[in-house]
C-alpha positions as CSV (number, residue, x, y, z in Angstrom):
1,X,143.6,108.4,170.1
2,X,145.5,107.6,166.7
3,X,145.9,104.1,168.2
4,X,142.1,103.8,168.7
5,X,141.1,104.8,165.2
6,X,143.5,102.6,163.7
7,X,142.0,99.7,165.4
8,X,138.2,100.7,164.5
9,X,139.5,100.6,160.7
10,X,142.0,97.0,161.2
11,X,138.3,95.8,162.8
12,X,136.0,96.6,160.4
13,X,138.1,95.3,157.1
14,X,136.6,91.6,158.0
15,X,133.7,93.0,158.0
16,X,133.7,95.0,154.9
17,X,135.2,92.1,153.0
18,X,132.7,89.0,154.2
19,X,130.2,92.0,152.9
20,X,131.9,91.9,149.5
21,X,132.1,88.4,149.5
22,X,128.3,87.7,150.2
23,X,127.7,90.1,147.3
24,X,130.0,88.2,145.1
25,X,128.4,84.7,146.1
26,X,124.6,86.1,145.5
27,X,125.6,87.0,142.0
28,X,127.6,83.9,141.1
29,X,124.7,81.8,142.3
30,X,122.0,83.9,140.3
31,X,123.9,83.9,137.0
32,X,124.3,79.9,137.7
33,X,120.6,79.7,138.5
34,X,120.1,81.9,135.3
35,X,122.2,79.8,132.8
36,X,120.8,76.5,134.5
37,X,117.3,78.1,133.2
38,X,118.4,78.4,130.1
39,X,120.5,75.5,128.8
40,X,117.4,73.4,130.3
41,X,114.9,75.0,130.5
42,X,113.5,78.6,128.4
43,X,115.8,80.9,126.3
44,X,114.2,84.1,125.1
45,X,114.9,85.5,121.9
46,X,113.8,88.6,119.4
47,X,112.6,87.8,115.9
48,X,114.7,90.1,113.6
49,X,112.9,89.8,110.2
50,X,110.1,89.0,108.4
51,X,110.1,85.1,107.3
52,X,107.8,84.0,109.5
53,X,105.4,86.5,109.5
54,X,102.0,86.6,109.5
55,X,102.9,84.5,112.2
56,X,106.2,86.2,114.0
57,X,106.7,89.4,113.2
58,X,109.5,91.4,113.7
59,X,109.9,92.9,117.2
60,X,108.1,89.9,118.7
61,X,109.8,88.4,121.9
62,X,109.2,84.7,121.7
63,X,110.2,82.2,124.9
64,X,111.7,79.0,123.0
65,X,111.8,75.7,125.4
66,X,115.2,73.9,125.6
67,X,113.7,70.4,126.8
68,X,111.1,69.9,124.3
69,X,113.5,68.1,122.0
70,X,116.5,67.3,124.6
71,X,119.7,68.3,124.2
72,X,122.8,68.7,122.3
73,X,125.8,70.9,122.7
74,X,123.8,73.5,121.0
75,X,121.9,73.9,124.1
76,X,124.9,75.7,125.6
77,X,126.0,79.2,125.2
78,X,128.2,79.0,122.2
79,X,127.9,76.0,121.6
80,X,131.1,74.3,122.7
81,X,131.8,70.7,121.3
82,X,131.1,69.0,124.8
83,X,129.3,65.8,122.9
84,X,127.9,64.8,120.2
85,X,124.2,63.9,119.2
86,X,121.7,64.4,121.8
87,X,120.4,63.7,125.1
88,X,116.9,62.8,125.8
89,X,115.9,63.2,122.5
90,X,112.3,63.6,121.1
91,X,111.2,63.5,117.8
92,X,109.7,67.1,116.7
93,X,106.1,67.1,115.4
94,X,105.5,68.3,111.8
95,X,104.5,72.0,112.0
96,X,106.2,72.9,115.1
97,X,107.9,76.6,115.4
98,X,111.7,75.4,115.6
99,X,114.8,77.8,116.3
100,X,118.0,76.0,115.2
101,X,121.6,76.9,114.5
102,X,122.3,77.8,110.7
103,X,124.0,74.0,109.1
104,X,126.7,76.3,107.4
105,X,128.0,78.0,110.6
106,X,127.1,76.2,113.5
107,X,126.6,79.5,115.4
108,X,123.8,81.5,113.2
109,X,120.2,81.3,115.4
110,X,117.5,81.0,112.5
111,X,113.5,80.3,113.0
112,X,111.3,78.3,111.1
113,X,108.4,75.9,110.5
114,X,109.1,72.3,110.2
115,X,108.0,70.7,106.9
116,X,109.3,67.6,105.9
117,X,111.0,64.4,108.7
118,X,113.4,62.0,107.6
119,X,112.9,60.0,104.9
120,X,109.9,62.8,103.6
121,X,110.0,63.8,100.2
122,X,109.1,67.6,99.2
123,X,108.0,69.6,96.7
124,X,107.3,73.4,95.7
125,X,104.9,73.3,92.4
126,X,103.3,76.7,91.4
127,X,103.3,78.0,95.4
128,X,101.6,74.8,96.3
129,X,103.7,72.4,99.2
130,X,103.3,68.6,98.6
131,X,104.4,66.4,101.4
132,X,104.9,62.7,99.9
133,X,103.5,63.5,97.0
134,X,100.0,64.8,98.3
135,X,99.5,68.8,98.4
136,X,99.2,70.3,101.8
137,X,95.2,71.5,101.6
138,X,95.3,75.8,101.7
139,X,92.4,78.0,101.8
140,X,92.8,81.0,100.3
141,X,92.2,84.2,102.8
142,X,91.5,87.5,102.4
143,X,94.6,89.3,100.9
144,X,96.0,92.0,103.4
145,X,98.4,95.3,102.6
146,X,102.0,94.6,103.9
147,X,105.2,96.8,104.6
148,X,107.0,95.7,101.6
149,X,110.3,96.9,103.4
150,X,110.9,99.6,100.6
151,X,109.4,102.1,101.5
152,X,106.1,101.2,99.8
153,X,103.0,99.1,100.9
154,X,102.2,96.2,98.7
155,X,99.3,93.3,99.0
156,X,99.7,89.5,99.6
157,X,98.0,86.6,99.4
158,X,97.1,84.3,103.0
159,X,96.7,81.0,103.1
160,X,95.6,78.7,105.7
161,X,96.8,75.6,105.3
162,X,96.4,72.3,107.1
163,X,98.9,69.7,107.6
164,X,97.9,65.9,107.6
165,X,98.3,66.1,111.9
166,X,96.3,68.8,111.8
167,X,98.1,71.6,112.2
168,X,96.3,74.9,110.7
169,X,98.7,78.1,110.4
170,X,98.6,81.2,107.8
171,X,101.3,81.7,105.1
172,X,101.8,84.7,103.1
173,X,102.1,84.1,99.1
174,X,103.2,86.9,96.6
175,X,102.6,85.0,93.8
176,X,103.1,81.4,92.2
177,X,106.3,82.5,90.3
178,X,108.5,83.2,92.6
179,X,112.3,81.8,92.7
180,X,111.5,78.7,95.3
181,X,108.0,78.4,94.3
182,X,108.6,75.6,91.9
183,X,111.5,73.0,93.2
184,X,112.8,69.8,92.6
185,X,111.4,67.0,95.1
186,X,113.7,67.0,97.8
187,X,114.4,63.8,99.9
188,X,115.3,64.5,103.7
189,X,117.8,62.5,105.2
190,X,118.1,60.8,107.8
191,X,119.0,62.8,111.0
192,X,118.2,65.9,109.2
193,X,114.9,67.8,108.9
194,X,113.3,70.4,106.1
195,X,112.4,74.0,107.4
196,X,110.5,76.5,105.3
197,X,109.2,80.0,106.6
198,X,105.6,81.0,106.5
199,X,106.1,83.9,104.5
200,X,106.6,82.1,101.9
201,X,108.3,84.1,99.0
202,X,110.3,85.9,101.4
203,X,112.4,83.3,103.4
204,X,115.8,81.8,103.0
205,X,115.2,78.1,104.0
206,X,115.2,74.2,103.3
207,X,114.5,75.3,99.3
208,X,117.9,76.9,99.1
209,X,121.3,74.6,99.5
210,X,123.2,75.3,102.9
211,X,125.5,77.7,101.0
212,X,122.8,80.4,100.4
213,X,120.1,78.8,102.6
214,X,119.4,76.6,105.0
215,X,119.6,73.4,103.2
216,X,118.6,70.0,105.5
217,X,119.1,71.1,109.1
218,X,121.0,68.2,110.8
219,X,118.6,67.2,114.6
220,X,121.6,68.1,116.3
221,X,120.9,71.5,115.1
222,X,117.7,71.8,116.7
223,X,117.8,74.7,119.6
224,X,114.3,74.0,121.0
225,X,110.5,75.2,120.0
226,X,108.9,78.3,120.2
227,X,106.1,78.3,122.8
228,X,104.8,82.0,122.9
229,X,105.1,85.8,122.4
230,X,106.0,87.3,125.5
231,X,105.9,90.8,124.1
232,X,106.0,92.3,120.9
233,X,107.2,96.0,119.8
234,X,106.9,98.0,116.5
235,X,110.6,98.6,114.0
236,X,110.9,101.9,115.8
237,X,110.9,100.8,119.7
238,X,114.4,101.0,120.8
239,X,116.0,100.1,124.3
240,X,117.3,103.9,124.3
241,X,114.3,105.7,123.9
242,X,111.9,104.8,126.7
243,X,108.8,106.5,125.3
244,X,109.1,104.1,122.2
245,X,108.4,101.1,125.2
246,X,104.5,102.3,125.2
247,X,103.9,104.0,121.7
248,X,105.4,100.9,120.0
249,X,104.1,98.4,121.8
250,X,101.9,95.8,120.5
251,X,99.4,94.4,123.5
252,X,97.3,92.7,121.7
253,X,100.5,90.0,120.6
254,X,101.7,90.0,124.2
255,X,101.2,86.3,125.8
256,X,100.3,85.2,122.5
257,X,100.7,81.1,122.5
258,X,102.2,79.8,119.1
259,X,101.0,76.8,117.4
């Protein structure tokens, strides 16, 4: 009888391990499938402040695609120094929503608007952007009331403004006085691109050297463009407190394309 129970347990250990190596296979081959997806194709990620708002806003979910600029070792998960330059490149388009790694670290994930291509020269007088010595055209908007993130509401200017491909987005303006709102003209080099954020007295970007800022972004930089708000949740949503998923949600940004 001991002799027949042994054997049931001797029989069944192939078993039991083919079982465990199925399950070991199926989730190898999804987390392959998953990173394939994102080095080429989509990588989510959460917008964490408020630089680009009124256009991202923090909470929002946006889906950023990988292949609409090609590729470059900053396509991969931390970005290991595989190659140089890029693969397939394309040339971004004025105006686009960009996420690129921050020029000082090579790590950092920031998100902007593109402003100025190589060889472009840019300005900041009084609040006003001039691309090649011509202003960018901005209607004023009706001013809106804001979080000012102290505790305290405050109101801002909007903008829309039009680039010269046509373009039309909304910046926020507190005022013509600000620290970056009157620059130097700033020549872009080549294999490098200028970034500024929509909000426009509230953003660390192109204006600011790469030791405070962004400075020029190098194209090798360049993560891919933002496409769309998948979802979008108020500060207080948290992953730990389900009831936060509903109460904080904000439906009416969810599936949101971005220009």
């Amino acid at each position: 009888m001991t002799d027949d129970v042994q054997s049931a347990k001797e029989a069944d250990e192939p078993g039991a391990i083919n079982e465990l190596v199925e399950i070991v296979k199926t989730v190898a081959y999804a987390l392959l499938i998953a990173l394939v997806l994102r080095v080429l194709f989509f990588q989510p990620f959460t917008i964490p402040s408020a630089s680009m708002e009124p256009t991202l806003l923090e909470g929002d979910y946006i889906i950023v695609s990988k292949y609409s600029y090609g590729y470059s070792r900053n396509s991969i998960p931390f970005s290991p120094p595989l190659f140089e330059g890029r693969l397939f490149d394309k040339t971004p388009e004025r105006g686009d929503i960009i996420v690129f790694k921050l020029p000082r670290d090579g790590h950092t994930d920031y998100i902007k608007r593109l402003i100025g291509l190589p060889g472009d020269r840019i300005q900041v007088t009084g609040g006003v952007l001039s691309i090649n010595g011509k202003a960018v055209p901005r209607k004023p908007m009706t001013p809106v009331m804001i979080d000012s993130g102290w505790g305290f509401t405050r109101s801002v200017q909007r903008f829309q403004e039009t680039f010269p491909n046509g373009k039309t987005f909304t910046t926020y303006d507190f005022g013509p006085d600000g620290d970056v709102d009157n620059t130097g003209v700033y020549v872009v080099p080549e294999g490098h691109y200028f970034f500024m954020g929509d909000n426009r007295d509230n953003s660390l970007d192109s204006r600011l050297p790469s030791e405070i800022g962004v400075g020029y972004v190098p194209a090798e930089n360049l993560v891919g463009k933002a496409q769309i708000i998948m979802l979008s949740w108020n500060k207080g949503a948290s992953l730990f407190k389900p009831w936060t998923w509903f109460l904080d949600a904000r439906p009416g940004r969810f599936f949101h394309s971005l220009k």
